[in-house]
C-alpha positions in Angstrom: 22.7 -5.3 -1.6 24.7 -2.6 -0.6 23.3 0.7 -0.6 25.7 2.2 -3.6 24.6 -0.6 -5.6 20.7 0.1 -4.8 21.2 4.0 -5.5 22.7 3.4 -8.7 19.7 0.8 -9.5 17.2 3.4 -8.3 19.3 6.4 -10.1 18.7 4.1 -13.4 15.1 3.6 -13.1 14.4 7.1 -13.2 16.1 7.6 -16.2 14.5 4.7 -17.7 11.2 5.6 -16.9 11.3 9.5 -17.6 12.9 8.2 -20.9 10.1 5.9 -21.7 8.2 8.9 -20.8 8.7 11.3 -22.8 10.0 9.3 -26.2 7.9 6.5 -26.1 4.5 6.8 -24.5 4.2 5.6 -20.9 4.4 2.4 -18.7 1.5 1.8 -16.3 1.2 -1.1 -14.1 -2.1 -2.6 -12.7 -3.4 -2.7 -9.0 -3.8 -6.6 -9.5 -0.4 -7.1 -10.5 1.4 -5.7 -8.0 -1.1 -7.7 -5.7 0.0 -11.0 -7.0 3.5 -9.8 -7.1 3.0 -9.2 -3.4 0.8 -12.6 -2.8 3.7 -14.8 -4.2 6.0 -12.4 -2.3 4.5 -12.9 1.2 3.8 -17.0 0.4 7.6 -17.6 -0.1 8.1 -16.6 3.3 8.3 -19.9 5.7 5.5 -19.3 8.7 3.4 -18.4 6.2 0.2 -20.8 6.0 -1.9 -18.7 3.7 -3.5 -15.5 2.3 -6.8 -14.1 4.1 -9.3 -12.5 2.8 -8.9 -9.8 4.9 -11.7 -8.3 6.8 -14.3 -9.2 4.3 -13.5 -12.7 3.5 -12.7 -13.2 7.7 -10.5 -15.7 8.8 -11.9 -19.0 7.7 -11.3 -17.8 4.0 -7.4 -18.8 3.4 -6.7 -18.5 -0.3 -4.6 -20.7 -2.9 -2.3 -19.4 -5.0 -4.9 -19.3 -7.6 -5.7 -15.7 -5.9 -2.9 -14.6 -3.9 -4.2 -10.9 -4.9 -7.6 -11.7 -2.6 -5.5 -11.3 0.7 -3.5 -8.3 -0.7 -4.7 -4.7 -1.2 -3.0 -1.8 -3.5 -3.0 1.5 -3.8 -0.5 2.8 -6.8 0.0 6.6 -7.6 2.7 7.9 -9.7 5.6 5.7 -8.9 4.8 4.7 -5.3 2.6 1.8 -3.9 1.4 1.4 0.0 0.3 -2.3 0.4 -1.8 -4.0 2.4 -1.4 -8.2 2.9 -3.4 -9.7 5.1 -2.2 -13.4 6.2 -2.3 -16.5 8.4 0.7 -17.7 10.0 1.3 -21.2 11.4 1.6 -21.9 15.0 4.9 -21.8 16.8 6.5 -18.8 14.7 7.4 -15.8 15.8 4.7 -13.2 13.9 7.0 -10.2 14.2 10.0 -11.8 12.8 7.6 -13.4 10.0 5.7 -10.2 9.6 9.4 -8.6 9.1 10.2 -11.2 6.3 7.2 -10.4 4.6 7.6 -7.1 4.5 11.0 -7.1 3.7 10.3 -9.8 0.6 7.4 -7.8 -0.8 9.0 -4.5 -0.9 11.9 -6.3 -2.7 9.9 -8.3 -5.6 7.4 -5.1 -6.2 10.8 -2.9 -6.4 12.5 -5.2 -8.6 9.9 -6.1 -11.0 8.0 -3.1 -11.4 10.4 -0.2 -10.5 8.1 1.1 -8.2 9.3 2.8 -4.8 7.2 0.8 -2.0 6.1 3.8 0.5 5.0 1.0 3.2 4.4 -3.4 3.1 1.5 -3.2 6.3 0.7 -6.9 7.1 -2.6 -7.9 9.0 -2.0 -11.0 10.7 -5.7 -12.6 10.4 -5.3 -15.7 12.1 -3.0 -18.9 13.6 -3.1 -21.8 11.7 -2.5 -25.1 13.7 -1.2 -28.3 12.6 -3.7 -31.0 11.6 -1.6 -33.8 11.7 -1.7 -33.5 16.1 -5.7 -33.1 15.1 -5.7 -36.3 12.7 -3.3 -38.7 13.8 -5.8 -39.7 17.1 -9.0 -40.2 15.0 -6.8 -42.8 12.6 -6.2 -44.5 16.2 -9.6 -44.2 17.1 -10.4 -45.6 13.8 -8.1 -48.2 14.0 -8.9 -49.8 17.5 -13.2 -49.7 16.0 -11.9 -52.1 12.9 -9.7 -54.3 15.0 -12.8 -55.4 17.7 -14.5 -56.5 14.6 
């Protein structure tokens, strides 16, 4: 987007929202939303093999989507959020250009859909995730040559 076009779009959220303010009550958004706004965000990206738990869940604890907002943390005030998303990558990506993706995705979808301004997307890169096919494919061999002696 061009930046007129953001400004404008910014320009009208504030109206919107000190409008909804002040003549209709107020609009607050939930921590765990904007987490699984951010989840979805950061899994979209391609590199991306999972969410982690972060520092309490360790590495070995990648996440479905069932709760993307596990590997994300939130902190909301007034109309900014600071976010925290905490992923594996697979093996053979680049982690700052994926890390860049993510951050760049995230701070879009939480923008767009909630109206918030993102103050800062920081991703904690948990962990490499490496193919299992290499990992699998020899054991089927192995497997193989065992039934053919029979």
């Amino acid at each position: 987007m061009s930046e007129e076009k953001i400004k404008d779009i910014e320009a009208e959220k504030v109206e919107v929202e000190k409008e909804e303010e002040n003549d209709e009550g107020s609009i607050k958004i939930a921590d765990e939303v904007v987490g699984i706004i951010t989840g979805l965000a950061a899994t979209e990206i391609d590199g991306v093999a999972g969410m982690s738990g972060g520092i309490a869940g360790g590495i070995a604890d990648m996440l479905g989507r069932k709760s993307l907002s596990k590997g994300v943390k939130v902190e909301v005030s007034d109309e900014t959020a600071t976010v925290d998303v905490y992923v594996i990558i697979n093996y053979g990506n680049s982690i700052p250009d994926v890390a860049w993706k993510i951050q760049d995705n995230v701070k879009q979808a939480i923008e767009g859909m909630t109206g918030l301004n993102v103050k800062a997307v920081n991703v904690h890169v948990q962990g490499v995730n490496f193919p299992e096919e290499e990992k699998e494919e020899p054991e089927k061999n192995e497997v193989e040559k065992v039934e053919d002696k029979e």
